[in-house]
C-alpha positions, 0 to 999 in steps of 0.5 A: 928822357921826355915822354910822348905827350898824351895830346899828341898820341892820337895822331888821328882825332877821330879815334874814340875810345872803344866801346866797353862791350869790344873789349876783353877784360884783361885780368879775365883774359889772362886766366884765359892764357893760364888755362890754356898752359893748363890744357897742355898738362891735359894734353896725353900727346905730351909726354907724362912728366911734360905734362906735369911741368905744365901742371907746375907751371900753370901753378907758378903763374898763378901764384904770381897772378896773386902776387902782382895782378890782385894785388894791384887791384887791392891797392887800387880798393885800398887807395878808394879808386873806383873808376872801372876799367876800359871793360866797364868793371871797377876794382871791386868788380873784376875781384869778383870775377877773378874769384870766380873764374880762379874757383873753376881754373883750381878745380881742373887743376885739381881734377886732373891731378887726381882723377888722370895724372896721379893714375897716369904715374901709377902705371909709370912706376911712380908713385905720391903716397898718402899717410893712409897709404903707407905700410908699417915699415915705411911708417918706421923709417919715416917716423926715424928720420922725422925725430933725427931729421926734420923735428930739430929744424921745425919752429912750432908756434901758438897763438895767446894772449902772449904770443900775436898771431905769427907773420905767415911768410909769402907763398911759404907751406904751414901746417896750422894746428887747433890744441885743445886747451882742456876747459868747456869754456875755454877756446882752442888754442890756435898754433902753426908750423911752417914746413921748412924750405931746406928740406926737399918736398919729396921725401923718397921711399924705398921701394923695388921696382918703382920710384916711391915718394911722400910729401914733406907736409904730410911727414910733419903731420903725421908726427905733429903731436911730438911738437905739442907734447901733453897736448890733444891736437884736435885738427890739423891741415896745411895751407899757404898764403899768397902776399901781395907782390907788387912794390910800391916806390916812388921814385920821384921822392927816393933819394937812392933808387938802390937803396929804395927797392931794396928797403921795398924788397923787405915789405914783400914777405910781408904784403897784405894778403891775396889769397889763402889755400887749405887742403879741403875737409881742414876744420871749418873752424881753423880756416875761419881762423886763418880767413879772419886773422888774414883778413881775406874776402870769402871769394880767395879762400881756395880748398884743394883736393890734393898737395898745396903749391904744384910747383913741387912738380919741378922737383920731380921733374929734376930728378934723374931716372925719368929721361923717357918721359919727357920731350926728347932732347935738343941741343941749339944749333949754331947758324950757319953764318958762324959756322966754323969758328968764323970770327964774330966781327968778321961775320957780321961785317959780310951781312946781318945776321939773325938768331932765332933762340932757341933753336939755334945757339944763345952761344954767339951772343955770349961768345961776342961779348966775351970776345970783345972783352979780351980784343985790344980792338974794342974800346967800347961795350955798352949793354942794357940788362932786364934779367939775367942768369944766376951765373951770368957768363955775360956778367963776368965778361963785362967785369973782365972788359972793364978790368982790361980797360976798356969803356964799360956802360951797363944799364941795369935795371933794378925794376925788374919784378920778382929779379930785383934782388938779383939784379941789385947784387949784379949791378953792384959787383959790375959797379966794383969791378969798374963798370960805369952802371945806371941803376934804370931810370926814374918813372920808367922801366928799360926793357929794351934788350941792346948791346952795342961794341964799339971797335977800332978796325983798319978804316977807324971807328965800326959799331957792331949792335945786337937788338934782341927781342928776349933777355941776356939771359943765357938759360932763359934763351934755352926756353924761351922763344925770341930773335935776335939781330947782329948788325953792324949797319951804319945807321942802327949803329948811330942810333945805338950810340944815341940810345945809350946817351939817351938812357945815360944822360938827359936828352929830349926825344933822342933822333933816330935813323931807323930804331924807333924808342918808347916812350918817345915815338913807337905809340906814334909809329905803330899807329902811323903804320895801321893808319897807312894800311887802312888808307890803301884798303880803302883806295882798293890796294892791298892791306894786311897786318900780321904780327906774333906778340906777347900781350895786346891790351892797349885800347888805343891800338885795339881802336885802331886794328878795329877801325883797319878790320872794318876798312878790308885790312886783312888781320892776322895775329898770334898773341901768346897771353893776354888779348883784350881784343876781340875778333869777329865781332860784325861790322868790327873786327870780321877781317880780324884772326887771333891764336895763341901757342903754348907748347914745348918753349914759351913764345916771347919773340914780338914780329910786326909785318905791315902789307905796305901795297906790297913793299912790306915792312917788317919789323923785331921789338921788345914791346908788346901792344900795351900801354906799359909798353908804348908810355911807360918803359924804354922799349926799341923797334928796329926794322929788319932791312937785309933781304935774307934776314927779312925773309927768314922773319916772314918766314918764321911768322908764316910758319906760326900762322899755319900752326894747327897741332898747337894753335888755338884760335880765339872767339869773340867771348875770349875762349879757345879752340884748337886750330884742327887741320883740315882735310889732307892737311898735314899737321904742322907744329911750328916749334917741332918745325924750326927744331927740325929746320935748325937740324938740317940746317946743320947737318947741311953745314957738317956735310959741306965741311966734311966735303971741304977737308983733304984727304988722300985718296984711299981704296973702296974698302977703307973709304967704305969702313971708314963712312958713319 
């Protein structure tokens, strides 16, 4: 697929560059994003293990920011690169920064695990024991269960001149051990430990009354001694390693793609290392070890006041017993479009239908694909697929459909980072069930989510397409935030049809009727839309832009969003992460609004509303404002034409935009306060808000149904008795 040509992105010569003190470093904002997950652990108005989830959360993604961003900028150092980024900063320079903003963000976390959230459990009957904690009979049980248990699968290893210094696994839990090794002259010698991952991190305790735990790390070291028998250990202290993530291929000189990030996948245990984290008061000698055998900056060794790796928290969080603790149950509502057990393909025919995930049910989408999988009707089905559940239901409906004969196209793609290998055995069990499967293509990412049936009804051929702005993923869709468009409309079918014969063979900027494709055409799109709102502005007529987003980081459309601000273009936007732009800068960005939501589900639904002298266009996209997003990945843009389904997406972004238990506007420096309500206004949190409209949008079905059904007439009494 040939890709836009730079020279003809600007569609607008007199767009230059923004100026570096407009711009927001991105690495800096997204720590910004991870303080604001952060904030929500702080957040007493959510309930305690909610709270501590976000904790996880804020922990993962930082792990992850190690992994792949750091990393990134460590490549860059490696290569010699040293231009600065669009901020004015240079590789170099934003490591700086990041060690220095990351130092502040772990000692919150830290900070409110000990001082609020640990005595927050306390009173809730559960309890996080430290070795110092535990009283006689506990030290007994645990000593028991460490000789019969844990010490036959641990792997102790020292360091000499006949043992190297062993691989430390990526984000794997260790314990490093200094033994004295008996002569003044001689040198400590260096050993280490890693905490085996088969085993449970909470190790329960008995206890009357309440939930008692210790940590696994802390078992192993209360015992370490019995792994160096005859030997005096002078310190001990656990640590973790973060590895740089993020694959390098080059795909123009990979013979097999497959094969390629499979032999990469390898290497990533194995990455350079990005940061190292020690519990604080471990020996400054055994750090200065570990600082120097993994050849880190002073900057990414990270001494924590409390348990490495947060994420453990998860673990809590699954077990049974502590269901008042967290957010009441909700269940995804069925629309009322398929109400009934209306026949999918009927529905859509009377009209488009819109999924708003995950307040109403991801079921359909399942239930579409396993449907056209036995119907002898559908001749075709033909899907792209990102990420995908462990257990995919989606997966094995598309290896039936290919069973029974009919014409099966997957596009998987194998560059989805950190669900390679998951996608790897998907796309091979597809291939062997006879599904015609493309492994991505070379250069680009395919992020779009489309899934096109292609079926034989009484008037010949009919196209059924689902676009959706979030993955086939049924258990993301439970927790993840996105719409979804079932349409069987004559156009967006056609383009369907092209998109796949795009993505499947060679073609040249693909025509397209109404869905408009990155990398060919959406950079020109979106600035032709800001560019006609910035042309009525200044003839006088109405102009606004509102959009809901994941990330907006592309300078050219910041450029252009500032160029619209300073033209009287009204600016409205949520952007849930990254946001490089800055707002109410004088003379340039006044007329722009930015706020983030973080709350109960992760917003991943992208929406673009543009005023059009009041003709407004509305549009659902894979693609976020980033470069990645407009050059380097196949994203779609489809227009949402029916007027219910128009509606109900302004409808939705309106919602968001008046969000003030949740929302936090952003400032020109890139900080955030929540949005307070103001005087006799009622609080609105807009996912409580669309889970609450989702349920009376259902008890409205139920109750016309009930209406519906025949009954003979009976007496009051029983009519009475009878009534729930």
């Amino acid at each position: 697929m040939e890709r836009q040509n730079p020279a003809e992105r600007n569609g607008n010569p007199s767009v230059v560059h923004t100026k570096p003190q407009y711009l927001l470093n991105r690495e800096l904002s997204w720590l910004e994003f991870n303080q604001r997950v952060l904030d929500e652990a702080a957040n007493q108005d959510n309930p305690l293990l909610e709270r501590l989830k976000f904790l996880a959360i804020a922990s993962s993604n930082l792990d992850e920011f190690f992994m792949v961003r750091v990393g990134s900028l460590n490549d860059q150092i490696n290569a010699g690169f040293t231009r600065p980024d669009a901020t004015g900063l240079t590789p170099a320079a934003q490591l700086d920064r990041i060690a220095e903003r990351t130092s502040i963000l772990v000692a919150d976390e830290y900070a409110l695990w000990s001082e609020k959230l640990v005595p927050e459990m306390r009173k809730n009957g559960i309890y996080l024991l430290s070795t110092g904690e535990l009283n006689e009979a506990q030290v007994t049980y645990l000593s028991e269960y460490f000789d019969s248990v844990v010490y036959p699968v641990l792997t102790p290893m020292a360091v000499d001149p006949g043992r190297p210094f062993p691989l430390i696994h990526n984000k794997t839990l260790n314990i490093g051990v200094l033994i004295d090794n008996g002569g003044s002259h001689e040198e400590d010698i260096f050993a280490t430990v890693q905490v085996p991952s088969v085993f449970p991190r909470l190790v329960e305790l008995k206890g009357i009354g309440r939930r008692t735990f210790v940590l696994m790390e802390d078992v192993i070291s209360m015992f370490i001694d019995r792994l160096y028998v005859g030997k005096r250990i002078k310190a001990a202290c656990a640590y973790r390693v973060t590895r740089n993530g993020d694959l390098a291929i080059d795909e123009d000189e990979a013979e097999d793609l497959l094969l390629e990030i499979e032999k990469s996948l390898k290497q990533r245990i194995r990455g350079q290392a990005m940061r190292l984290e020690v519990s604080r008061g471990s020996s400054e000698l055994l750090t200065g070890i570990l600082q120097k055998k993994l050849e880190l900056r002073d900057g990414y060794v990270f001494r924590v006041d409390g348990p490495l790796d947060l994420t453990f928290l998860y673990e809590l969080y699954d077990m049974e017993g502590f269901d008042e603790m967290k957010y009441r149950p909700y269940t995804p509502r069925i629309p009322r479009a398929l109400a009934d057990g209306k026949d999918i393909f009927e529905a859509i025919r009377e009209k488009d239908i819109l999924l708003h995930h995950p307040y109403e049910s991801f079921e359909p989408i399942v239930d579409m694909i396993q449907k056209a999988a036995h119907d002898p009707r559908v001749l075709a089905i033909k899907q792209t697929l990102y990420r995908v559940s462990g257990k995919s239901p989606i997966i094995k409906a598309l290896a039936e459909a290919a069973d029974r004969g009919k014409q099966v196209t997957v596009l998987v793609e194998l560059k989805a980072r950190f669900d390679e290998e998951n996608n790897i055995h998907w796309a091979k069990s597809l291939e062997k069930a006879g599904c015609h499967v493309i492994y991505g293509l070379v250069g680009l990412k395919t992020h779009c989510k489309i899934t096109l049936i292609v079926r034989m009804e009484d008037d010949g051929i009919n196209r059924y397409v689902h676009i959706s702005t979030g993955n086939y993923n049924d258990e993301t869709a439970k927790v993840y935030t996105d719409i979804g468009l079932l349409t069987c409309n004559k156009y967006i079918g056609e383009d369907a049809s092209t998109v796949f014969n795009a993505l499947t063979g060679f073609c040249e900027r693909p025509r397209l009727h109404k869905l408009v494709m990155a990398p060919t055409m959406l950079r020109r799109h979106f600035n032709s839309l800001i560019d006609r709102e910035i042309r009525n502005a200044l003839a006088g007529k109405q102009a606004y832009i509102k959009a809901k987003l994941n990330a907006l980081v592309d300078s050219e459309i910041i450029e252009r969003l500032y160029r619209a601000s300073a033209a009287g273009v009204q600016i409205d936007l949520v952007v849930r992460g990254m946001c490089c732009l800055r707002p109410g800068l004088k003379g340039i960005s006044e007329n722009i609004r930015v706020r983030s939501i973080v709350g109960r589900y992760l917003e991943h639904g992208r929406i673009y509303c543009f005023c059009n002298e009041g003709n407004e266009e509305v549009f659902i996209s894979s693609a976020d404002w980033m470069e990645r997003n407009m050059d380097r990945r196949v994203e779609l843009l489809v227009p949402i034409e029916d007027p219910e389904a128009k509606s109900r997406v302004r409808h939705i972004l309106e919602v968001y935009l008046k969000d003030n238990v949740k929302a936090r506007h952003m400032n020109k420096d890139g900080k955030y306060a929540l949005v307070l309500p103001q005087e006799g206004e009622k609080r609105l949190s807009a996912q409580d808000y669309f889970m609450e409209e989702a349920e009376a949008e259902t008890f409205e079905i139920t109750k016309q149904t009930v209406q519906r059904v025949f009954r003979p007439v009976s007496s009051p009494i029983q009519e009475s008795d009878s009534f729930v």
